[in-house]
C-alpha positions as CSV (number, residue, x, y, z in Angstrom):
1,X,21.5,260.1,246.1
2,X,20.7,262.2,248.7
3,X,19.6,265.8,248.8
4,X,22.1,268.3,248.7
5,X,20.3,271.1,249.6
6,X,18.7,269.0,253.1
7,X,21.3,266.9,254.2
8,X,24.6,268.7,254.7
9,X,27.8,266.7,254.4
10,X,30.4,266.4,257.2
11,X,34.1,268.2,256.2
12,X,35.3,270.1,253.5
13,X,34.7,269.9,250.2
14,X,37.4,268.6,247.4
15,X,35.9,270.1,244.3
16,X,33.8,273.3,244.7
17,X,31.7,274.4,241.3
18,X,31.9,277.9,240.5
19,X,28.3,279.0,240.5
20,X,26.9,276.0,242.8
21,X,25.2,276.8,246.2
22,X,28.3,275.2,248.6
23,X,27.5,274.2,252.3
24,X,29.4,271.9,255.1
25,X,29.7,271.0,258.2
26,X,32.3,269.9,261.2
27,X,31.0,268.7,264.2
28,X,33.9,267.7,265.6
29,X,34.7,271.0,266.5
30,X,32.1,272.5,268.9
31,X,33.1,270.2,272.4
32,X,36.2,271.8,272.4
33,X,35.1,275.0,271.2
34,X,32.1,275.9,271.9
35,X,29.6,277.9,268.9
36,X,29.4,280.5,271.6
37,X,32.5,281.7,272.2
38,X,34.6,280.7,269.0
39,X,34.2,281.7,265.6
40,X,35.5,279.5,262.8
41,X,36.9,280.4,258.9
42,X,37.8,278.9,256.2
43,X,40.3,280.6,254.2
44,X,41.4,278.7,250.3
45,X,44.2,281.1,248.1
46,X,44.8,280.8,244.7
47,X,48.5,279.7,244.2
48,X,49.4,282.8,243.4
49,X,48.1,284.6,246.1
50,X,45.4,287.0,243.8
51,X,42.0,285.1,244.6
52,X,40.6,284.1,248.0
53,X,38.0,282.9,249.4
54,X,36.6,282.7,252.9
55,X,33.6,281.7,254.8
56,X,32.5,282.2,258.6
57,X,30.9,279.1,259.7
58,X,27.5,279.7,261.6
59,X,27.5,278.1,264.4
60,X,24.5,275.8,265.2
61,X,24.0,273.5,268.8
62,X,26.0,270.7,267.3
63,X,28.0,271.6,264.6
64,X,30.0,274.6,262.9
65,X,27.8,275.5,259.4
66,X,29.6,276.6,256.2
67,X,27.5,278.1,253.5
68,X,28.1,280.3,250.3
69,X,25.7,281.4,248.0
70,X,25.5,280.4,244.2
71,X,25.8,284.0,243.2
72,X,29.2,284.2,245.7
73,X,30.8,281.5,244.3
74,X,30.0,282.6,240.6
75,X,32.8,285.0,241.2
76,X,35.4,282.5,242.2
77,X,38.1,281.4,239.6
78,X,38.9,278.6,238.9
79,X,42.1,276.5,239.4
80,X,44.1,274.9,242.3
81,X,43.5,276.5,246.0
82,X,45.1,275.6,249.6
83,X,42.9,276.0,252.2
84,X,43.0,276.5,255.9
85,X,39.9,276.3,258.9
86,X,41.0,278.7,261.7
87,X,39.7,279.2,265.2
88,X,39.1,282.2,266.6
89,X,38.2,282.9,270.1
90,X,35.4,285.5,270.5
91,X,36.9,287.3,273.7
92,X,40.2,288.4,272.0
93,X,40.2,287.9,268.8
94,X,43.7,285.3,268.9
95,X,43.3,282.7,266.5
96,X,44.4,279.2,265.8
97,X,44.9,277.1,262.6
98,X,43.6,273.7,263.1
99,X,43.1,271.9,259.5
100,X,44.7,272.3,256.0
101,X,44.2,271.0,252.9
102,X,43.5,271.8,248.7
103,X,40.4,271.8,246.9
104,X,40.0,272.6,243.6
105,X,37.6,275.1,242.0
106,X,35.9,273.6,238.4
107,X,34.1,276.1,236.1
108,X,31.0,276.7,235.1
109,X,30.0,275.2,232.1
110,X,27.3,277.4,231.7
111,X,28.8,280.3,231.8
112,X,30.9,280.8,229.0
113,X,32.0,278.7,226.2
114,X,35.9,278.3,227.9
115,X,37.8,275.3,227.6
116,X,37.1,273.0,230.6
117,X,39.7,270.7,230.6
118,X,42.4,270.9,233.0
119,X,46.0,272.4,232.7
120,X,47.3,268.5,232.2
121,X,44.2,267.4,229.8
122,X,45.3,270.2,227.5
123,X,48.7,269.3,227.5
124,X,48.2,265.3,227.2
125,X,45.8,266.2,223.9
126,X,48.7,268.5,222.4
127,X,51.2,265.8,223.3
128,X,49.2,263.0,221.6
129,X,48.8,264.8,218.3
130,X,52.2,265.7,218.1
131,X,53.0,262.2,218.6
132,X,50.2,260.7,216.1
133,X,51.6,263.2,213.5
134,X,55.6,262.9,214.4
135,X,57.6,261.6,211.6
136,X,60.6,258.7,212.3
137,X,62.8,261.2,210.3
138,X,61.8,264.4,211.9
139,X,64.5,266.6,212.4
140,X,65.1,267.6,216.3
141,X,66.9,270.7,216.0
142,X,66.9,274.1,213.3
143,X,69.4,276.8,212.8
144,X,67.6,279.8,210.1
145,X,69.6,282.8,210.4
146,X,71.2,282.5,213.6
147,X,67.9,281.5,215.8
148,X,68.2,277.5,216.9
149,X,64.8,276.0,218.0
150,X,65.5,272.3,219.5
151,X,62.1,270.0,219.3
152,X,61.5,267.4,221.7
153,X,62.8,264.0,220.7
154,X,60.0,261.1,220.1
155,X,61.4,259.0,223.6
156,X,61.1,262.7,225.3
157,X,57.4,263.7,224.0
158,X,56.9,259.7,225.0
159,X,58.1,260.4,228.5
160,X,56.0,263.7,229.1
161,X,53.0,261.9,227.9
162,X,53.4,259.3,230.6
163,X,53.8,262.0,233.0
164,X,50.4,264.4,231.9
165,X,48.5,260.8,231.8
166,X,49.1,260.1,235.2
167,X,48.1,263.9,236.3
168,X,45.1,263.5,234.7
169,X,44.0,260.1,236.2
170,X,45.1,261.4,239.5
171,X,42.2,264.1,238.4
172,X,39.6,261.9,237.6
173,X,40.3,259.9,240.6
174,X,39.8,262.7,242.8
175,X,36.5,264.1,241.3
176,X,35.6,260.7,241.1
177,X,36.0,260.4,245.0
178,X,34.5,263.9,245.5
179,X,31.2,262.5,243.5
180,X,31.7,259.2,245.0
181,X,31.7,257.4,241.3
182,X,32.9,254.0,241.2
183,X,35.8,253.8,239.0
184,X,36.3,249.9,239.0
185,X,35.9,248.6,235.4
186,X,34.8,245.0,236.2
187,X,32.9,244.0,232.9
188,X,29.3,242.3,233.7
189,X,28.2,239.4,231.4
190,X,25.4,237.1,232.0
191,X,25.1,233.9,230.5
């Protein structure tokens, strides 16, 4: 494994730790714009618009240098951000979008004792217990006093657990990528 904190990685990140020292880099910016007279940002928003973050890239000889502190990135929340690197041009200020993308900002564990399972492990959990403890003659829908309250059918809680499992593997596949875990489960025997 190689040293985070020496060897900086080329492009942007996919999962970004709340509380983690975060650095990367693009070289394969600084031909066409040149460190000296351009000026590049990274910009990520929160879905709904309240939390954002941006970094100005330092600009070395060869390469455009992202860096935020551990104690800066404490304060970011977490949850699902789009993201977009922008080029400015020194003389005038005009700017240019050149790269988008999502990344995704984990908690820290230890920071507080919050839940840190995701929106879809939550849900999967909930949905498996109701399924472990459903009953084949559980009745789907209640009228008490004029107020109905319709429960999901068994084939329908069966259905949105298909759906939560696959957004959770799709999770674990991409922080699996991000931390370049192999997620092949070959079984090793020797004889």
């Amino acid at each position: 494994m190689a040293n985070f904190f020496t060897e900086v990685k080329e492009g942007e990140p996919l999962i970004i730790v709340a509380g983690d020292f975060l650095q990367w880099k693009r070289s394969d910016l600084v031909d066409d714009y040149p460190t000296a007279s351009y000026t590049v940002n990274y910009i990520a928003r929160i879905a709904n618009g309240a939390n954002e973050i941006n970094i100005t890239a330092s600009g070395q000889s060869d390469h455009y240098l992202f860096q935020a502190a551990s104690s800066v990135t404490a304060e970011y929340t977490a949850g699902d951000y789009h993201w977009q690197v922008e080029i400015v041009r020194n003389s005038d200020s005009e700017r240019h979008i050149i790269t988008r993308g999502h990344v995704t900002v984990l908690p820290d564990l230890d920071v507080n004792n919050s839940d840190p399972r995701t929106h879809a492990e939550v849900m999967l959990s909930k949905i498996e217990s109701l399924l472990s403890g459903k009953a084949d003659t559980d009745v789907s829908n209640y009228a008490i006093q004029g107020r109905s309250l319709t429960k999901m059918s068994l084939a329908e809680l069966i259905d949105a657990r298909e759906m939560y499992l696959g957004l959770v593997n799709a999770e674990k596949a991409k922080l699996n990528a991000q931390y370049h875990r192999k997620t092949n489960s070959s079984i090793l025997v020797r004889f």
